[in-house]
C-alpha positions as CSV (number, residue, x, y, z in Angstrom):
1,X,10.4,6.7,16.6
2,X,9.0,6.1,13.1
3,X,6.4,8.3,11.7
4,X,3.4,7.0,9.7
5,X,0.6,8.7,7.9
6,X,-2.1,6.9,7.0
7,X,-4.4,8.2,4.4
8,X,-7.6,7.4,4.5
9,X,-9.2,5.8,8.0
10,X,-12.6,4.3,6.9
11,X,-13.3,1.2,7.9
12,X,-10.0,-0.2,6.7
13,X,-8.3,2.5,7.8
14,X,-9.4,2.6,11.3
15,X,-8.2,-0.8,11.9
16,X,-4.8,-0.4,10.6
17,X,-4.3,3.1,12.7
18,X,-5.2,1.0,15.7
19,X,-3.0,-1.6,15.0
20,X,-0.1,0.4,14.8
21,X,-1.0,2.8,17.6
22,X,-0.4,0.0,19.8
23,X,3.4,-0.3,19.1
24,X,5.2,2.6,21.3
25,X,7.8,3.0,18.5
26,X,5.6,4.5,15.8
27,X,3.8,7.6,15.8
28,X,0.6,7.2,13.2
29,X,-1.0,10.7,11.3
30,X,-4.7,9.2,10.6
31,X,-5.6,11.8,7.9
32,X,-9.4,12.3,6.0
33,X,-12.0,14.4,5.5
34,X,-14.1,12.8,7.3
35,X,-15.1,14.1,10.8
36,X,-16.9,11.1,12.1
37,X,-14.2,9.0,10.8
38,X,-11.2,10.9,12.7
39,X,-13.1,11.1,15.9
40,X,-13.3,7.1,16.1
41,X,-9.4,7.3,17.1
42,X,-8.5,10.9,17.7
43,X,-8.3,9.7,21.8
44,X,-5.9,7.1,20.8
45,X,-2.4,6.9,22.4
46,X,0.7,7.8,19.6
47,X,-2.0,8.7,17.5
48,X,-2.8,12.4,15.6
49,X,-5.5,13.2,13.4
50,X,-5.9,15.4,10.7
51,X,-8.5,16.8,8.4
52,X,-7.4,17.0,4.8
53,X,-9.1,16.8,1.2
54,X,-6.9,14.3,-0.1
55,X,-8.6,14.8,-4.0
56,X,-6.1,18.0,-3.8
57,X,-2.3,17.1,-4.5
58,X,-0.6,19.7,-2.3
59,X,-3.0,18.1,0.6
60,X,-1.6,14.9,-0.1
61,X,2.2,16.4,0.2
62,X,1.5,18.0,3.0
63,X,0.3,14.6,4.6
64,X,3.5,13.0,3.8
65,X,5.8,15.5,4.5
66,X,7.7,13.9,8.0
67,X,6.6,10.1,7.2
68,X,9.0,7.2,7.3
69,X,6.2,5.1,5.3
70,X,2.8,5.9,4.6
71,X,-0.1,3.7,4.1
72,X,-2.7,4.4,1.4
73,X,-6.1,3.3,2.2
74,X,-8.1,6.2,0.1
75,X,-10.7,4.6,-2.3
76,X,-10.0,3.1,-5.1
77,X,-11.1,5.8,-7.6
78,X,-8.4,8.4,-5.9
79,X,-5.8,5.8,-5.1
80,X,-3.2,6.0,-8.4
81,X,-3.6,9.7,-8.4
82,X,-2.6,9.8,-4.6
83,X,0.1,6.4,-5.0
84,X,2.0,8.4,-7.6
85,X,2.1,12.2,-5.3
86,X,3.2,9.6,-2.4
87,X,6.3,8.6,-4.8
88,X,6.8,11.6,-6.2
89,X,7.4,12.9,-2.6
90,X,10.3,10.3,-2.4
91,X,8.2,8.2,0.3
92,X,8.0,4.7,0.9
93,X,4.0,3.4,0.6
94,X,2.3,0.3,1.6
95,X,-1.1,0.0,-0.8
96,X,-4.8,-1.0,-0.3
97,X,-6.8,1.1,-2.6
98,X,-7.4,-1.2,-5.0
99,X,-7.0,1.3,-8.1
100,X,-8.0,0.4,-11.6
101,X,-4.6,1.7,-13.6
102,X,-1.7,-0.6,-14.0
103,X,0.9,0.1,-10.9
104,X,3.8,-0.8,-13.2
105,X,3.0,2.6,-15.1
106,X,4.5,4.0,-11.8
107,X,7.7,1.7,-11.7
108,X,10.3,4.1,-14.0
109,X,9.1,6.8,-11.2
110,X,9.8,4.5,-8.2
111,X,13.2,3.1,-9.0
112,X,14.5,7.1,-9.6
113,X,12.8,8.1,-6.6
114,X,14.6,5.2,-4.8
115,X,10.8,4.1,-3.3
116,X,9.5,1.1,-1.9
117,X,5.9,1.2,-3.3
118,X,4.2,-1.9,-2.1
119,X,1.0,-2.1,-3.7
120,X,-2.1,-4.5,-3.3
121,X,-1.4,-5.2,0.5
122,X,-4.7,-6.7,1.5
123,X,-6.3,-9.9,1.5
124,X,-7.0,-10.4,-1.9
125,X,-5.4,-8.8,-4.0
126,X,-2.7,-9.3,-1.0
127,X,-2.5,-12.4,0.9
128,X,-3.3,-14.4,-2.2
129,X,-0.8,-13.1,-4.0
130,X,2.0,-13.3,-0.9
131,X,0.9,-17.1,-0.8
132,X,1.3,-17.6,-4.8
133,X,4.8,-15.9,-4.5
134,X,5.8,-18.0,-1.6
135,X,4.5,-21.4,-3.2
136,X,5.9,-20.9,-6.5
137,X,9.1,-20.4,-4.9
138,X,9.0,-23.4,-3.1
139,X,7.8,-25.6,-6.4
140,X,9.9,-26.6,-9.3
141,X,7.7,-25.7,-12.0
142,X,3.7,-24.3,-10.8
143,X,1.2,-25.1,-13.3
144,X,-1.6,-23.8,-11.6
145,X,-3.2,-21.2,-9.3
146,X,-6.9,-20.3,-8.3
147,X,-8.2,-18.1,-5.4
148,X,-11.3,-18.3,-4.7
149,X,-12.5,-15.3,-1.8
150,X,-15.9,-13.7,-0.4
151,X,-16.8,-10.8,2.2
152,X,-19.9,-11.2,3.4
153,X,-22.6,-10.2,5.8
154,X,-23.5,-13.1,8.5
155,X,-27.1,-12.4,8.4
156,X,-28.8,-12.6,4.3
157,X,-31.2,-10.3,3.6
158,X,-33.1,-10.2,0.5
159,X,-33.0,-9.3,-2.1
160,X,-29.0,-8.5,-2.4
161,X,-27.8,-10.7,0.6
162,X,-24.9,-8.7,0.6
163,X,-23.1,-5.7,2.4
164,X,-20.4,-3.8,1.2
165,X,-17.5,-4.1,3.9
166,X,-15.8,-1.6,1.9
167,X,-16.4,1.1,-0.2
168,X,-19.5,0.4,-2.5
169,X,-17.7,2.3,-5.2
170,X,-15.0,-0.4,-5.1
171,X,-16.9,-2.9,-4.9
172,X,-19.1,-1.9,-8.3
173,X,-15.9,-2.2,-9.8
174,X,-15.3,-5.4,-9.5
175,X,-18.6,-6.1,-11.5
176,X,-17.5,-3.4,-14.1
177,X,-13.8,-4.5,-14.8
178,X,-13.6,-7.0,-17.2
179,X,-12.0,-10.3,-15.9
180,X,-8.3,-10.8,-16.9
181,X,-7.2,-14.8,-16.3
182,X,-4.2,-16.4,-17.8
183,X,-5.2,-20.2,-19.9
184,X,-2.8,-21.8,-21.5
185,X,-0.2,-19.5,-20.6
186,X,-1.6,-16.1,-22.2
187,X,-4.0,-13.4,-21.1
188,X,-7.7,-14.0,-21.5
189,X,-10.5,-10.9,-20.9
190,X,-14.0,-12.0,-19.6
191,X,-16.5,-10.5,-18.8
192,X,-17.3,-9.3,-14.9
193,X,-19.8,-11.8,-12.8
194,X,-19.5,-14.5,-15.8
195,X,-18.9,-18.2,-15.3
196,X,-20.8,-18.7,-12.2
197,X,-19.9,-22.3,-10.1
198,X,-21.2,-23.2,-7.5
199,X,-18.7,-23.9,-4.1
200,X,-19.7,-25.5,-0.7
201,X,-17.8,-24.9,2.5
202,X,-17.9,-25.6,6.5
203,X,-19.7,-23.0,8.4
204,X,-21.3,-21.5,5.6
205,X,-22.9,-23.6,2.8
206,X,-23.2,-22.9,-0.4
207,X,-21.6,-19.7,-1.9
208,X,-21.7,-18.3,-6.1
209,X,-18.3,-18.0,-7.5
210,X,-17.7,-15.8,-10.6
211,X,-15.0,-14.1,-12.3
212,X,-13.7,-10.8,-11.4
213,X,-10.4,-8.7,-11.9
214,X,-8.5,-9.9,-9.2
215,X,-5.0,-11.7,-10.7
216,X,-3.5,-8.0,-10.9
217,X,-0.2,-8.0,-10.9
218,X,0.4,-11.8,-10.7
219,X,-1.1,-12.5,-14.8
220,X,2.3,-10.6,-15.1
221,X,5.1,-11.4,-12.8
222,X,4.1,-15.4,-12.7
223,X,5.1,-18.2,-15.1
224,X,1.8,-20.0,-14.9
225,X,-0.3,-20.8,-17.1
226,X,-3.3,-21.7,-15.4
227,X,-4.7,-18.4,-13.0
228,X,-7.7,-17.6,-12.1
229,X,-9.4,-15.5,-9.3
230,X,-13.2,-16.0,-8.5
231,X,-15.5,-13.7,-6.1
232,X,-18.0,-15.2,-3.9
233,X,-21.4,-14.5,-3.1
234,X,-24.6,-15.5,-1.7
235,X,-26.0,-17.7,-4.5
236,X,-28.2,-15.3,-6.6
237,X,-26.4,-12.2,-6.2
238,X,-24.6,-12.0,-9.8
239,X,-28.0,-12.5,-11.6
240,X,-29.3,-9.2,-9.6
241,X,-26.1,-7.3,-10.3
242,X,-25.9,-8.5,-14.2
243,X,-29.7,-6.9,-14.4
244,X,-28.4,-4.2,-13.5
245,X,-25.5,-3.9,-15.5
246,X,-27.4,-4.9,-18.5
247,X,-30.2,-2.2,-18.0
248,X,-26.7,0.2,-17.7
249,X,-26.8,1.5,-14.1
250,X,-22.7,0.7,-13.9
251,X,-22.4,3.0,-17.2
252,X,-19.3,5.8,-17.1
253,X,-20.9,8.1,-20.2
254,X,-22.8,10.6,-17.9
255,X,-26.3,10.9,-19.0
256,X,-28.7,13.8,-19.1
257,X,-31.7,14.4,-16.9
258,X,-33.3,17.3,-17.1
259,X,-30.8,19.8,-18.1
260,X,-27.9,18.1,-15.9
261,X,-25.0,15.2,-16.7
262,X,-24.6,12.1,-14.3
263,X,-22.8,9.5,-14.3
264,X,-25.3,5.8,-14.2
265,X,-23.2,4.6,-11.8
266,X,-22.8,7.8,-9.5
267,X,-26.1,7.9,-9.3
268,X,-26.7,4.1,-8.6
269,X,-23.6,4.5,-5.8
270,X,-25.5,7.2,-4.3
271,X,-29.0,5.2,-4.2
272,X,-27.2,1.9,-3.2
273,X,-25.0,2.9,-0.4
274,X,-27.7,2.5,2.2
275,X,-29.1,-0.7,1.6
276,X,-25.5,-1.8,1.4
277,X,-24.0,-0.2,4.4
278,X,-22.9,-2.5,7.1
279,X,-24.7,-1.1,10.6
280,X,-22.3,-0.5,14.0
281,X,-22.6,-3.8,15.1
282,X,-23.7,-6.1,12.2
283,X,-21.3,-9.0,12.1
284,X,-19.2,-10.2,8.9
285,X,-17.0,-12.7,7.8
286,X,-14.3,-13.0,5.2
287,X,-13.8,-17.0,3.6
288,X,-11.2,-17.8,1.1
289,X,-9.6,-21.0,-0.4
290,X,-6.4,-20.8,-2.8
291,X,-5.1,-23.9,-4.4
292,X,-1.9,-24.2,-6.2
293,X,-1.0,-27.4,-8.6
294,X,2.5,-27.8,-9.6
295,X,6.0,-30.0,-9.7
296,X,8.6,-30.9,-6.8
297,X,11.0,-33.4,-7.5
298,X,9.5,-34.7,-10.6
299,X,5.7,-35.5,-8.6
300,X,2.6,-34.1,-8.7
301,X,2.1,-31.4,-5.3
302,X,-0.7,-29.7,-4.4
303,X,-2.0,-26.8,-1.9
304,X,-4.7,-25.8,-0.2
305,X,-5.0,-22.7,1.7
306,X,-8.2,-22.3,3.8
307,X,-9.2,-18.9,5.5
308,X,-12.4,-17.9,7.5
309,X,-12.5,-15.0,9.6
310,X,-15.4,-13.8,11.7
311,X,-16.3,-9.8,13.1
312,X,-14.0,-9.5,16.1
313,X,-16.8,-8.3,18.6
314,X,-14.6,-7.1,21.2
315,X,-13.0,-4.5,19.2
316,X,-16.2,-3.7,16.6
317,X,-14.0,-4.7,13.8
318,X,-15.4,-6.0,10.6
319,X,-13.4,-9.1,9.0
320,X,-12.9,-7.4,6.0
321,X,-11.1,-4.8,7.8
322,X,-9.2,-7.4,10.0
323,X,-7.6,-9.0,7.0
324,X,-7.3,-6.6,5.3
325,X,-5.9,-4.0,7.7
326,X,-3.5,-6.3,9.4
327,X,-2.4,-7.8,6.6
328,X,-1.2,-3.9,5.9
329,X,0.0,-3.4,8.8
330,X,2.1,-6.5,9.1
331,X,3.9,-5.7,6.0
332,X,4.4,-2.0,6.7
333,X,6.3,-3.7,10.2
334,X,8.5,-5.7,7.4
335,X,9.2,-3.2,5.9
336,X,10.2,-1.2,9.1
337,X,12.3,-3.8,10.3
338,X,14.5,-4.1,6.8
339,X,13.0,-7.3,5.3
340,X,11.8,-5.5,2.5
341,X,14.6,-3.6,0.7
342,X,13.2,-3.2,-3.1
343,X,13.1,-0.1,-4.6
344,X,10.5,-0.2,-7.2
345,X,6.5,-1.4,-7.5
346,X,6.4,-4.1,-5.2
347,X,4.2,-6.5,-5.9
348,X,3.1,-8.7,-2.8
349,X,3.8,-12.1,-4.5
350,X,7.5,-10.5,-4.4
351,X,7.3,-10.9,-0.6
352,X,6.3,-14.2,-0.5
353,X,9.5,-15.0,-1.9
354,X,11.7,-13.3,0.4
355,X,12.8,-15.8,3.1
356,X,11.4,-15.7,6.5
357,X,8.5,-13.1,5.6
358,X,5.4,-15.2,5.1
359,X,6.6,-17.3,7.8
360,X,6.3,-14.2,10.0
361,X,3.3,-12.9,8.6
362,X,1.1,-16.6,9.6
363,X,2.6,-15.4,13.0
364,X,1.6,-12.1,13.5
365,X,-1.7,-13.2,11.9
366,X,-1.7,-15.9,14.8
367,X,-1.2,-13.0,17.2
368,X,-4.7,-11.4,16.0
369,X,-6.5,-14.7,15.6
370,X,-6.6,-14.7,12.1
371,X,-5.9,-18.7,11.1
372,X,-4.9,-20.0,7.6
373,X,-4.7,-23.9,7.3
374,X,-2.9,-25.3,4.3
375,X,-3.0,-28.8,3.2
376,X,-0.1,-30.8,1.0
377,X,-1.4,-33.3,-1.1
């Protein structure tokens, strides 16, 4: 039986200890310090749960101790700190944090430690980059790669029309961080929620696309120079989020107010968690569309991937946390099985290149009713 510990069981989290809980050959440690979190699925067969502080180092050790693999799902502002105390622990890691530092930093560590550290295992950063991997493998030359992606709530209220379907800290970063994309083959910074188009699709109209931080790894490990990646919103919502950005409520430099230091955008987390908190039963969707331009044969090929997922109401799970989650836990099973062997920082686009693994992962994704269509032109 392999042994699992998953760190961190939010809304994420939850989804991917229940999707492994239902496979008899893997015992899953859900571990946070969150009570209400760990009571979700602490009656759930194969599963244990335990409270930790996972901001302390030896708690993080002590999580990992007996695990074959361990999946890091903590938020984004703990998740490097925690990746590298996984490694350093000589495990193997599947990772969704989303962390601002540059995974690579962790690479030297990895390849002594002999650890698979697969980072970015979600649905974008994650599928996206799986996809790019396994089309650029499949192309002579790729000249070109966009990915457009949105999670959103089904119903829009004003005045954000938007929920966070994962942690609200995480998602002000991706307002915050400037915007790398690759143009002509080299690195280009922009600025966060700039460069707003407009995109129209089936099922839900028209959504805001604008630049955000999500290449990652892929501005390095792919020869293409053309890459972009776009966020989508309800049209509107990146003028009310660059107001308040320009008034300086996303600001680091803590601030005093009477007598005492805070940080703009802790205190802007703290008021806007609420509002943007999705409520047991609201209903979500995730859409994305990738295309791909390049060379086969000396003519012109190019892809489309299409994905819309809805809120799965039979099991209460948000969409975010379906693609997401799955995606996860798909790739933790590849890994389990032996069909991912390298012992370093693995970036996803790296799997999309090893044979037989995206082909599997449109299966199990099948299996869940998660659909992905892809058109050859």
């Amino acid at each position: 039986m392999k042994k699992i510990s998953v760190l961190g069981v939010g809304l994420v989290g939850n989804a991917i200890v229940k999707d492994l809980a239902r496979d008899e050959n893997y015992q899953v440690t859900a571990v946070d310090v969150n009570d209400t979190n760990l009571k979700k699925i602490e009656k759930l067969q194969n599963v244990k749960t335990v409270k930790l502080d996972l901001l302390k180092n030896k708690n993080i050790e002590k999580a990992v101790n007996n695990s074959d693999l361990v999946i890091n799902a903590v938020p984004g502002f703990m998740g490097f700190n925690t990746l590298r105390t996984i490694i350093e622990n000589n495990k193997n890691v599947v990772d969704i944090s989303f962390f601002e530092e540059d995974p690579f930093q962790l690479d030297p560590l990895a390849k002594k430690n002999e650890v698979t550290a697969i980072i970015d295992c979600g649905v974008a950063p994650g599928l996206s980059n799986i996809i790019a991997g396994y089309v650029d493998n499949l192309l002579d030359r790729t000249n070109s790669f966009e990915c457009y992606v949105g999670g959103l709530p089904v119903i829009r209220e004003l005045p954000y029309e938007y929920k966070a379907v994962f942690s609200p800290t995480d998602v002000l970063q991706e307002y915050i961080r400037p915007a790398r994309i690759v143009e002509n083959g080299k690195l280009v910074i922009k600025e966060a929620l700039s460069e707003i188009e407009n995109k129209n699709f089936p099922k839900v109209g028209s959504l805001e696309a604008f630049n955000t931080d999500g290449l990652r790894s892929l501005a390095k490990t792919l020869n293409i120079p053309f890459m972009k990646e776009k966020t989508m919103r309800y049209p509107g919502h990146a003028k009310i989020m660059k107001l308040f950005k320009e008034c300086g409520f996303f600001g680091n430099l803590p601030i005093e107010i009477n007598g005492k230091k805070i940080k703009p955008i802790t205190f802007f987390s703290k008021l806007i968690i609420d509002k943007w908190k999705l409520k047991e039963g609201e209903e979500d969707f995730i859409i994305m569309q990738i295309n791909i331009e390049g060379i086969k044969n000396n003519s012109n090929v190019k892809y489309q991937f299409d994905l819309y997922d809805e809120y799965d109401k039979e099991k209460q799970t948000t969409s975010m946390a379906r693609t997401t989650g799955y995606t996860a836990t798909i790739i933790a099973r590849q890994f389990l099985n032996g069909s991912i062997q390298q012992k370093s920082i693995c970036p996803p686009e790296n799997i999309g290149r090893i044979p037989g693994c995206y082909e599997n992962l449109l299966e199990e994704y099948t299996k869940r009713d998660i659909k992905i269509s892809m058109k050859r032109n």
